[in-house]
Residue frames as a rotation matrix with the C-alpha (Angstrom) as fourth column:
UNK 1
0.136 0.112 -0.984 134.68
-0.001 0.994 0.113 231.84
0.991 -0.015 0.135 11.71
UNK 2
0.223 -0.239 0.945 133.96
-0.865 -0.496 0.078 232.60
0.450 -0.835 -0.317 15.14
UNK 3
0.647 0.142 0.749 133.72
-0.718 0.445 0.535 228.78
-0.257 -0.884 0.389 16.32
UNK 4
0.809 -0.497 -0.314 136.50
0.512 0.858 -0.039 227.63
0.289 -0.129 0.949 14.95
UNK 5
0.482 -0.725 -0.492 139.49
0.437 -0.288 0.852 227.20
-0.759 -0.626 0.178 17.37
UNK 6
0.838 -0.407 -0.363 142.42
-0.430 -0.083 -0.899 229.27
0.335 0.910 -0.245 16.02
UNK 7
0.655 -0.229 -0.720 145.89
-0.149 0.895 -0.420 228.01
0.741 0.383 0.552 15.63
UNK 8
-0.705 -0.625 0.335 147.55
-0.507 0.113 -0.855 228.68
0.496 -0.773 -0.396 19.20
UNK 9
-0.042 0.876 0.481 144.10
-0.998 -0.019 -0.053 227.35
-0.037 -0.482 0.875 20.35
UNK 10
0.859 0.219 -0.464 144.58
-0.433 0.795 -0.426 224.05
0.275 0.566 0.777 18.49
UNK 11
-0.021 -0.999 0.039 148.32
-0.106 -0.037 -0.994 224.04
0.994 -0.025 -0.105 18.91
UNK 12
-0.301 -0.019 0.954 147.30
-0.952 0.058 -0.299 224.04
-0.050 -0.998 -0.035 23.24
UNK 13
0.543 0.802 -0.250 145.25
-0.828 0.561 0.005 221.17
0.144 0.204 0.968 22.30
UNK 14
0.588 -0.597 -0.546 147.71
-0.480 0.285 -0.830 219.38
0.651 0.750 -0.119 20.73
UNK 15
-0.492 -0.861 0.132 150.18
-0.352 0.057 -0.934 219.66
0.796 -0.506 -0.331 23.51
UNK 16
-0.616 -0.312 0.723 147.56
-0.731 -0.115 -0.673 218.76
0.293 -0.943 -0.157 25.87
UNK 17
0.840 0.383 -0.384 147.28
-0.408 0.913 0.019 215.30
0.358 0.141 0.923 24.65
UNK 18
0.388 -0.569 -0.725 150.68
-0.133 0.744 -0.655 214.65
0.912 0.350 0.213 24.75
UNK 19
0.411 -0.346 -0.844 152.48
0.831 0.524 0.190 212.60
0.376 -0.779 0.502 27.70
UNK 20
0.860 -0.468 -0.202 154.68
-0.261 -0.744 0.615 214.51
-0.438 -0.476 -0.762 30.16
UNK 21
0.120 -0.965 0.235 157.35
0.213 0.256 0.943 212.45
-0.970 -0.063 0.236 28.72
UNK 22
0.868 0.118 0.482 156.96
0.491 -0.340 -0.802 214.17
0.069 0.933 -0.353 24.86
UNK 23
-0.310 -0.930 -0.197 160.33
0.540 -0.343 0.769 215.29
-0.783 0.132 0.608 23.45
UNK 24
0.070 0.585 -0.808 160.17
-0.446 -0.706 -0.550 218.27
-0.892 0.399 0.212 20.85
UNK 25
-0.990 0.116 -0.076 160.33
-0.001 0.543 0.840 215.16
0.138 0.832 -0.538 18.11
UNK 26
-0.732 0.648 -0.212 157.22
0.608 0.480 -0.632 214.59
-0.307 -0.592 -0.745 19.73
UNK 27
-0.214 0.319 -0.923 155.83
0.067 -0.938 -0.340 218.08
-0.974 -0.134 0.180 19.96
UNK 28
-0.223 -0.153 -0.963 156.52
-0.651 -0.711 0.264 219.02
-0.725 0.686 0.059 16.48
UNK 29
-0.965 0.255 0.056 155.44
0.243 0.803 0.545 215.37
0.094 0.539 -0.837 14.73
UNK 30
-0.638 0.657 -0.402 152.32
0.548 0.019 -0.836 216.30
-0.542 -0.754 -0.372 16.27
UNK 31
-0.175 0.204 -0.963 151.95
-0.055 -0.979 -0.197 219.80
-0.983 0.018 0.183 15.88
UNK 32
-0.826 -0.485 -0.286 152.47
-0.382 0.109 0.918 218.64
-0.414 0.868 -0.276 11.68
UNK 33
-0.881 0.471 -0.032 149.92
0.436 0.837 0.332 216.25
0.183 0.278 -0.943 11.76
UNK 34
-0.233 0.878 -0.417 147.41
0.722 -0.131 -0.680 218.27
-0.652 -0.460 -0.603 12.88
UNK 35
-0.363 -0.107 -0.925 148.62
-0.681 -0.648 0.342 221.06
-0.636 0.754 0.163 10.10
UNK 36
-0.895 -0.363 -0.258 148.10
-0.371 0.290 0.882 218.43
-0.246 0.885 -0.395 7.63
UNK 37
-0.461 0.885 -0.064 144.73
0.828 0.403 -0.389 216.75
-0.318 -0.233 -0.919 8.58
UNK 38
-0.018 0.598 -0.802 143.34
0.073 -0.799 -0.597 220.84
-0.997 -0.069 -0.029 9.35
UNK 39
-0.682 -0.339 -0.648 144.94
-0.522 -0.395 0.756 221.30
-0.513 0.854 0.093 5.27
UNK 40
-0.883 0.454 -0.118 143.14
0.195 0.584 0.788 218.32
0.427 0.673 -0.604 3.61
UNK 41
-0.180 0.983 0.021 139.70
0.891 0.172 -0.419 219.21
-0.416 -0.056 -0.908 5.41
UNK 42
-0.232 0.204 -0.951 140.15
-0.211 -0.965 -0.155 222.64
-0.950 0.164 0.267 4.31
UNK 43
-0.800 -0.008 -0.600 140.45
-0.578 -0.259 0.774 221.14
-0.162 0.966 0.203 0.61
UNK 44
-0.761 0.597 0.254 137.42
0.614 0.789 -0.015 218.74
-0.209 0.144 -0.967 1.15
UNK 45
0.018 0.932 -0.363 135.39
0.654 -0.286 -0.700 221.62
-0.756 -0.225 -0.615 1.95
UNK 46
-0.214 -0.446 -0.869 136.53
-0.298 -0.818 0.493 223.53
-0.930 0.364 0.042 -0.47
UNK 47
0.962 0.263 0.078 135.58
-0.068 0.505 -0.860 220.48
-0.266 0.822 0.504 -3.47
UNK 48
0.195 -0.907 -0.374 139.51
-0.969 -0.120 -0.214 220.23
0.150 0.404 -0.903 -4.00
UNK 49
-0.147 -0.323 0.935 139.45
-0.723 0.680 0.121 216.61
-0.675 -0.658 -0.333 -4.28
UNK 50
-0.213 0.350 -0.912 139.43
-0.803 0.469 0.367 213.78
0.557 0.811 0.181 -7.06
UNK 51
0.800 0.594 0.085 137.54
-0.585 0.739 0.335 210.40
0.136 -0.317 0.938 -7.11
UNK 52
0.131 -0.643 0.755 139.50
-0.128 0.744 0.656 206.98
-0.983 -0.183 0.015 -6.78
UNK 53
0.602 -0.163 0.782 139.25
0.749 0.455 -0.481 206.68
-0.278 0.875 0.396 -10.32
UNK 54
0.983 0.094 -0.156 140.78
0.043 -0.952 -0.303 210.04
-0.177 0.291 -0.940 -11.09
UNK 55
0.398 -0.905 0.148 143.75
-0.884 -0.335 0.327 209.23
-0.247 -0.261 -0.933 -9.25
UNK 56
0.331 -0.326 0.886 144.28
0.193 0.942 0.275 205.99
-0.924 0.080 0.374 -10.71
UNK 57
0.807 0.037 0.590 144.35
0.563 0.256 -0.786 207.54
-0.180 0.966 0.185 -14.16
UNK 58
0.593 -0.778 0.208 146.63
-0.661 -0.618 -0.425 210.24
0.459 0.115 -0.881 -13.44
UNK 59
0.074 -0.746 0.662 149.10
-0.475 0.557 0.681 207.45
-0.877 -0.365 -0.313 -11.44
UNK 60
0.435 0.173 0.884 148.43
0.475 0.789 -0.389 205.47
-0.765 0.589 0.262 -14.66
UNK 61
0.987 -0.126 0.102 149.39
0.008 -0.594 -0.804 208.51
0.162 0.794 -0.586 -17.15
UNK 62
0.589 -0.740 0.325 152.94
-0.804 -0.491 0.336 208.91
-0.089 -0.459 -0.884 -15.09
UNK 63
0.127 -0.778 0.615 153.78
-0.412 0.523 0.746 205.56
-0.902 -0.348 -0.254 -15.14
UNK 64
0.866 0.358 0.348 152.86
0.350 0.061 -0.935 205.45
-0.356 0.932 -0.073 -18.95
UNK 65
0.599 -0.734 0.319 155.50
-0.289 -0.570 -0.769 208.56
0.747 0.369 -0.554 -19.65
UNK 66
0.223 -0.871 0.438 158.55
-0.864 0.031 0.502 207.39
-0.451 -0.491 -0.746 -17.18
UNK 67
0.168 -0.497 0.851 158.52
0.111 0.868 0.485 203.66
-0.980 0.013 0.200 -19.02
């Protein structure tokens, strides 16, 4: 995957959006969010994903067995 960035590449990014005034709450709230986004496109492409109905039935099945 030559054109995509890796993760000190991304990780510069990151930091050079944020303000000068970023604290390492900042930094590292950041730095997460971008882990998490990069995670869920990895499972889109990947077909690791359910419809809206899917996840209604499994939320539906849980609150079935807990009442």
């Amino acid at each position: 995957m030559a054109d995509t960035p890796n993760t000190k590449t991304k990780a510069q990014e990151t930091l050079d959006r944020l303000p000068e005034s970023a604290n390492w709450d900042d930094v590292m709230y950041e730095l997460y969010v971008r882990e998490a986004i990069d995670a869920g496109m990895a499972d889109v492409a990947a077909g690791r994903t359910l419809t809206h109905a899917e996840v209604r039935a499994r939320l539906q099945e849980r609150l079935r067995r807990a009442s």
